[in-house]
C-alpha positions in Angstrom: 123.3 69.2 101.4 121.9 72.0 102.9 119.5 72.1 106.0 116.7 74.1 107.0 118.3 76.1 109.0 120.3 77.7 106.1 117.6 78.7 104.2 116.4 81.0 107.1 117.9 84.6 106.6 118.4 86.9 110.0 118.8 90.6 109.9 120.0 92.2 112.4 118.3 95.2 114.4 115.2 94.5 112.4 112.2 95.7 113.3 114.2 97.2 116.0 118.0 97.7 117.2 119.1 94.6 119.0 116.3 92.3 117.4 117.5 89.4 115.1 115.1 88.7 112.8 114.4 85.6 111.6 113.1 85.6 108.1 111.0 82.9 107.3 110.3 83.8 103.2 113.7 82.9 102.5 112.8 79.6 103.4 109.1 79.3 101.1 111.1 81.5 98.0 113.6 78.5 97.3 112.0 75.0 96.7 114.6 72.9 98.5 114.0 75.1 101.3 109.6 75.1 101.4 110.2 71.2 100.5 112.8 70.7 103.9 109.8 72.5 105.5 106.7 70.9 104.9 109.0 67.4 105.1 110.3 68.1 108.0 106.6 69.0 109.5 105.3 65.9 107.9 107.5 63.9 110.0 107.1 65.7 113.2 103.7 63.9 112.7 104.7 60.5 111.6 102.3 58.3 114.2 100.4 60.9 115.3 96.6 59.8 114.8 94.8 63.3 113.7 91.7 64.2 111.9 92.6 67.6 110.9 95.2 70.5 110.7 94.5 73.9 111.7 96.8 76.9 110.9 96.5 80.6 112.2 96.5 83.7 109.1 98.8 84.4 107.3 101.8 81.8 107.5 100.6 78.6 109.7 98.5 78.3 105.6 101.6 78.4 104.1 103.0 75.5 106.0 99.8 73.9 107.5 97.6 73.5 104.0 100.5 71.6 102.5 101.1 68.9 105.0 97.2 68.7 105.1 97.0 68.5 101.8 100.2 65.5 101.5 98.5 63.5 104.9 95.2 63.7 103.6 93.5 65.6 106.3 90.9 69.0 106.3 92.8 71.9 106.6 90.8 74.8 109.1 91.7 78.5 109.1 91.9 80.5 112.0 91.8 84.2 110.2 92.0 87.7 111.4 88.2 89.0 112.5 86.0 89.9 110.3 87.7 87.6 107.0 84.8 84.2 107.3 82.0 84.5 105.7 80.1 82.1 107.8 79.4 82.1 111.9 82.7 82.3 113.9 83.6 81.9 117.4 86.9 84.3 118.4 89.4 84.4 120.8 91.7 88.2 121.4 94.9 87.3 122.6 97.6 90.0 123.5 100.7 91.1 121.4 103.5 92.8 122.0 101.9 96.2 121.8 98.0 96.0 121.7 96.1 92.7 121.2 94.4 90.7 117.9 91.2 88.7 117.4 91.2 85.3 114.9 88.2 83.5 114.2 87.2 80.1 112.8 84.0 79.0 111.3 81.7 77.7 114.7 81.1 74.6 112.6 84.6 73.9 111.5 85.6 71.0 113.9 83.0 68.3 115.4 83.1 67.0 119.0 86.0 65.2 119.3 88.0 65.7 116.6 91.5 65.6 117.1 93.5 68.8 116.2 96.8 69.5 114.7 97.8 73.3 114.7 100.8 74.2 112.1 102.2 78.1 112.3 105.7 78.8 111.3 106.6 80.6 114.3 105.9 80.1 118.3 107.5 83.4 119.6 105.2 83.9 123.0 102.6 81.9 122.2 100.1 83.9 122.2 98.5 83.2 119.3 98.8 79.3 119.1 97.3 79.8 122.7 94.1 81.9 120.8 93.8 78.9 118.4 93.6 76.4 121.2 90.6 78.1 123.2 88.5 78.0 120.1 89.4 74.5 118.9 88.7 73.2 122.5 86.0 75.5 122.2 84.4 73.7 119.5 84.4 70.2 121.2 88.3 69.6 119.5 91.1 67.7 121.0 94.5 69.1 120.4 96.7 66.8 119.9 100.0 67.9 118.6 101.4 71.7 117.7 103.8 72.0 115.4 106.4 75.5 114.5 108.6 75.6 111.8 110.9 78.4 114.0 111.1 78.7 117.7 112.5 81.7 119.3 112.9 79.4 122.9 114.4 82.7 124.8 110.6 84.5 124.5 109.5 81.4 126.4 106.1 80.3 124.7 106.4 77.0 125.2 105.6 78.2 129.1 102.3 79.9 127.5 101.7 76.0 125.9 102.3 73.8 128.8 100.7 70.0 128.7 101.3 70.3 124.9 102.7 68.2 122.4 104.8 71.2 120.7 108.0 70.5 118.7 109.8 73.0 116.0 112.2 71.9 113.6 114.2 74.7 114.3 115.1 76.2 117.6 116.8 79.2 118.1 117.9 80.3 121.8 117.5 84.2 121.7 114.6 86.2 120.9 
C-alpha cells in the first residue's frame, strides 16, 4: 500500500537550479492519494475540541474545506485582498521577494472560538503567521495548525512557536 509520501512528485531545479520542488497536485489528481490526505489531516485532529477550520487561498481550501466538511465544522477563507465581498480585516506578510495581503470576513469568527488553520504547505511560515494575527484578531483562539508538507530546513516552525503544528509529511531540505 502506498503512502502519502509517494504520491508527492519532486522536480528538481524547479522554480530554480538547486530547488526540489515538491509538487503537491500529484497528491489531489489521484484519489488514494487526496483520500491519504484529508485522512491523514482528520486524524492529526482526532481529540482536538475546535469550532472551526480556517484555510489560506488557494490550497489550505483544498485540504481544509474537506476535513471541515467530514468533522462537521465551518470552514473560513483567508483569500488574497480584494476577493470578499463583505468587510475584511488583513494582515501583509513577507515573501520571498516582495510581500502579500489575505483577508477574512471581520465577522467570520466570534470571540472565542477556537481555530483550526489547514494549508498544505508550511515553508517559512509566513503566511500561516498572516492567518494567525487576523484570527486572534477577531477574538479567535488557535488551537491547532495543521500542513500536509513541511519543508523543516526553511525553519517555519521557528516563525510558529507556542503552536500546536504537526505535518504529515516532513521533508528535511528546503
Amino acid at each position: 500500500m502506498k503512502e502519502l509520501k509517494d504520491y508527492v512528485k519532486t522536480i528538481p531545479d524547479f522554480p530554480k537550479e538547486g530547488i526540489m520542488f515538491r509538487d503537491i497536485t500529484s497528491v489531489i489528481e489521484d484519489p488514494r492519494g487526496f483520500k491519504l490526505a484529508v485522512d491523514g489531516l482528520k486524524a492529526l485532529l482526532k481529540g482536538v475540541d475546535f469550532d472551526l477550520v480556517v484555510g489560506s487561498e488557494s490550497r489550505g481550501f483544498v485540504f481544509g474545506a474537506p476535513v471541515a466538511y467530514a468533522m462537521g465544522k465551518g470552514f473560513i477563507l483567508a483569500r488574497k485582498k480584494g476577493k470578499l465581498p463583505r468587510e475584511t480585516i488583513s494582515e501583509s506578510y513577507d515573501l520571498e521577494y516582495g510581500s502579500a495581503t489575505l483577508e477574512m470576513h471581520a465577522d467570520s469568527i466570534k470571540k472565542g472560538q477556537k481555530i483550526v488553520i489547514i494549508d498544505d504547505l508550511i515553508a517559512t511560515g509566513g503566511t500561516t503567521g498572516a492567518v494567525i494575527k487576523m484570527v486572534e484578531r477577531l477574538g479567535g483562539k488557535v488551537v491547532k495548525i495543521c500542513f500536509v508538507m513541511e519543508l523543516a530546513g526553511l525553519e517555519g516552525r521557528k516563525a510558529l512557536k507556542g503552536y500546536d503544528v504537526e505535518s504529515l509529511i516532513i521533508y528535511e531540505g528546503n
